[in-house]
PLY file of the C-alpha trace (Angstrom):
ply
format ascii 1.0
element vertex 75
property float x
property float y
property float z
element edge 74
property int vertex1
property int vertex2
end_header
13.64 15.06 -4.16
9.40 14.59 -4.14
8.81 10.85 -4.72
5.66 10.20 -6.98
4.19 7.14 -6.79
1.76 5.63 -9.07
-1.86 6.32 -8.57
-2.79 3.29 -10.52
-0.83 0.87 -7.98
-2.36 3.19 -5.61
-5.64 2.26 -6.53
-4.81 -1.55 -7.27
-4.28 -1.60 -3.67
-7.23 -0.24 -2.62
-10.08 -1.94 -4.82
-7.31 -5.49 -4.93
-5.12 -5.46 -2.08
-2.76 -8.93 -2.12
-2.86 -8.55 1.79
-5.17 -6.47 4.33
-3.80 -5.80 7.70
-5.80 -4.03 10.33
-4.26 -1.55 12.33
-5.53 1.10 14.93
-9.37 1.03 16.00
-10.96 1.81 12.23
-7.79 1.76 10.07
-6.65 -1.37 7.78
-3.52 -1.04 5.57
-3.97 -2.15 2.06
-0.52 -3.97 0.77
0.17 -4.94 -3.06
3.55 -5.40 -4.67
4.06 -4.39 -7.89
6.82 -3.77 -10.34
8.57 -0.04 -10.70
9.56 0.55 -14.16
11.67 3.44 -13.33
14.00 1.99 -10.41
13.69 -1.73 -12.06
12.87 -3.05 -8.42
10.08 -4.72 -7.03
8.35 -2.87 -4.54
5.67 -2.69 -1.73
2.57 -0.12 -2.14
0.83 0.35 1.48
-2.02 2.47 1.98
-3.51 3.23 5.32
-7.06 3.81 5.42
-9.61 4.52 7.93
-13.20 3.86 8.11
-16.47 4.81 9.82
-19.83 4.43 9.23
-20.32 7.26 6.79
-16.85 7.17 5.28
-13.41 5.56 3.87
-10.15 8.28 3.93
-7.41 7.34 2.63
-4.86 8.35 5.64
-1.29 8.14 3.74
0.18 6.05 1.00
4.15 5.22 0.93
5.82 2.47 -0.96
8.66 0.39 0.02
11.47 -1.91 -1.31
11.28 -3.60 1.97
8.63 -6.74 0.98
10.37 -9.00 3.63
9.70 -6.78 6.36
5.95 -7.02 5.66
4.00 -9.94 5.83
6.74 -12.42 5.12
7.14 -11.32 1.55
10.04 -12.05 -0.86
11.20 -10.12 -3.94
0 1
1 2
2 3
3 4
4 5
5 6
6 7
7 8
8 9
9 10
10 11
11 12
12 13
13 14
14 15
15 16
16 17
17 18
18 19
19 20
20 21
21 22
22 23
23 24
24 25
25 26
26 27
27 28
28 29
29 30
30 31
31 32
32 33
33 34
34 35
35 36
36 37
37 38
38 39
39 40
40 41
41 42
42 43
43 44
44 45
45 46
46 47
47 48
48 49
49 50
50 51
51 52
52 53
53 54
54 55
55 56
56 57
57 58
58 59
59 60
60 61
61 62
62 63
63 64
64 65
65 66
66 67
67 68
68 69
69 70
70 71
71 72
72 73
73 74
C-alpha cells in the first residue's frame, strides 16, 4: 500500500511549521499537526530539510500518529 500524504500539510509545514527542530549540520525538521480526514486521526507532518548557502531541499517528508513522541505533543 503507497501512503499519500497531503502536499498542502506538506507545505503548511514548510512556510508555518508549529515547531522547528534542527538536526544534522544544515538540516532542520519542520513539524505541524494537522487533522487527516481520511483515517479521522490527528497526526504529525515532519519534513526534513537541508540548507546551504545557495539552496533549501526538501530531504524526506513522513507523517506520524505518534505526536507524543515528538516534542511533548498530545492528540
Amino acid at each position: 500500500m503507497v501512503q499519500r500524504i497531503d502536499p498542502t500539510a506538506a507545505e503548511m509545514a514548510i512556510a508555518a511549521p508549529e515547531f522547528v527542530v534542527p538536526d544534522e549540520p544544515a538540516r532542520e525538521v519542520h513539524m505541524r499537526r494537522y487533522f487527516d480526514g481520511s483515517t479521522g486521526s490527528r497526526m504529525l507532518i515532519r519534513v526534513v530539510i537541508e540548507e546551504t548557502a545557495t539552496e533549501r531541499v526538501v530531504v524526506t517528508v513522513y507523517e506520524t500518529s505518534k505526536l507524543r513522541k515528538y516534542q511533548g505533543l498530545t492528540p
